[in-house]
C-alpha positions in Angstrom: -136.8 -134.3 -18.4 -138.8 -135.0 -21.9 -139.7 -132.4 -23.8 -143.6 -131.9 -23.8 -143.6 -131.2 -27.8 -142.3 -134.9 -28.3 -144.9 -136.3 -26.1 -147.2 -139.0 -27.8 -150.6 -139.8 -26.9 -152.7 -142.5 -28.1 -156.7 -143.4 -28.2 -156.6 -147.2 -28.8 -159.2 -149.4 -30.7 -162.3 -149.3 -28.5 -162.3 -146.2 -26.8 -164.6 -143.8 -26.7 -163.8 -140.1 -25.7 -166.2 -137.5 -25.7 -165.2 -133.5 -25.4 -162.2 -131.4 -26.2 -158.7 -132.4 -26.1 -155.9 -129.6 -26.6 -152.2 -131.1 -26.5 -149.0 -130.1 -27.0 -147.7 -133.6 -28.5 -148.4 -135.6 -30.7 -152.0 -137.8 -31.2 -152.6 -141.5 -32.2 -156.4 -142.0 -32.6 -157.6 -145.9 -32.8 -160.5 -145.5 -30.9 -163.3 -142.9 -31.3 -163.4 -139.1 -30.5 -166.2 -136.7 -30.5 -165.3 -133.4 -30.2 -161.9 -130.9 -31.0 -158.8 -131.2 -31.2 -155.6 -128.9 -30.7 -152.9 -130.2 -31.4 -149.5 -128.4 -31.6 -148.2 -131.9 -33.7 -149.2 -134.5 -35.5 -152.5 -136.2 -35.9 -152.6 -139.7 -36.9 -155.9 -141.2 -37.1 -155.2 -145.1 -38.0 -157.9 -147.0 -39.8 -160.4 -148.4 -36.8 -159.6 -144.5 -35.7 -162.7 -142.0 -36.0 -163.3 -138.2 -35.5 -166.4 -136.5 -35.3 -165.3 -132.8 -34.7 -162.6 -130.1 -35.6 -159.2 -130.6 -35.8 -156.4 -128.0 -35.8 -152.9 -129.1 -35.8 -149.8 -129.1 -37.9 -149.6 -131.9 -39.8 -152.4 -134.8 -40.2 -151.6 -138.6 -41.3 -155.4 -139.7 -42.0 -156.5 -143.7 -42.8 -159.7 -143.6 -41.0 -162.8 -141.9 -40.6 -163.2 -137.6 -40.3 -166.3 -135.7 -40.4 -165.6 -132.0 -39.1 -163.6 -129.3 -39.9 -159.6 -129.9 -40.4 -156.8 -127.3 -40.4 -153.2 -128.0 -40.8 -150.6 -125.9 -40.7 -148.2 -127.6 -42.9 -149.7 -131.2 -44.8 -152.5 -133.3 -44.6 -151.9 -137.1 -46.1 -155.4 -138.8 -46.8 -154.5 -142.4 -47.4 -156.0 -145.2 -49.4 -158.4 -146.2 -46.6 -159.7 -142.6 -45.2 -162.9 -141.5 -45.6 -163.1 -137.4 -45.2 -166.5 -135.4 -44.6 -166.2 -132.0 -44.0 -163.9 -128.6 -44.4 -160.0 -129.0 -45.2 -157.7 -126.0 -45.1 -154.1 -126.9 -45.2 -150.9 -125.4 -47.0 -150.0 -129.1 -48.3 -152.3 -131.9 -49.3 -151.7 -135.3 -50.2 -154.4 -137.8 -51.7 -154.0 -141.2 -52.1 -155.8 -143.6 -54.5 -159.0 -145.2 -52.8 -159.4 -142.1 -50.4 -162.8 -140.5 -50.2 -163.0 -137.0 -49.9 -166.5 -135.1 -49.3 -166.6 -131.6 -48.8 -164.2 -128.7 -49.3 -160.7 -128.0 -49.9 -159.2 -124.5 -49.4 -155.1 -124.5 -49.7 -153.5 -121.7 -47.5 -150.3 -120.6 -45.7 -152.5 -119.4 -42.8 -155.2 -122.0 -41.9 -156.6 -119.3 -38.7 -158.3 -117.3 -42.0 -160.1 -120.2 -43.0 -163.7 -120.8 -42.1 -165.2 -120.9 -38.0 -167.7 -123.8 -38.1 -170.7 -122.6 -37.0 -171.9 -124.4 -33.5 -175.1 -126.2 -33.3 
């Protein structure tokens, strides 16, 4: 039987998902998401990928579009094609040439002291 930790799920170019996901595994985004995200891995949004809520996970691999809150436990890699709106708390960041970043940075061991978005 697979362990659940390794499973990998994936939101493919062209979908639309709308509400709160919370997973064990971890995420491929492609498509569109609005909402948050629990994750107890790895977030990869690829470049067609956009989020428009808050993500908590441990580690994020971002080319694409973000506007929400983000906390990872261990890294978050923005690469040359992201574009990031929002609140970022992370122990580990990593910024490539070409990303955009808009918003706040707060490096931390413990990302559950950061900031609770405020709902609207």
């Amino acid at each position: 039987m697979a362990n659940e930790s390794s499973a990998r799920n994936i939101v493919g170019q062209g979908t639309t998902i709308k509400g709160d996901i919370e997973l064990n595994g971890d995420f491929r985004i492609d498509g569109q998401i609005t909402g948050s995200i629990k994750s107890g891995g790895k977030i990869v949004v690829g470049t067609t990928g956009e989020v428009l809520g808050d993500i908590h996970c441990q580690t994020a691999d971002i080319s694409g579009h973000i506007k929400g809150v983000l906390k990872a436990n261990e890294l978050v890699s923005l690469k040359a094609d992201s574009l990031f709106e929002g609140e970022l708390y992370t122990a580990r960041i990593s910024i490539e040439v070409g990303a955009k970043f808009n918003g706040k940075c707060q490096m931390t061991e413990d990302t559950n002291q950061g900031h609770e978005r405020k709902k609207t």
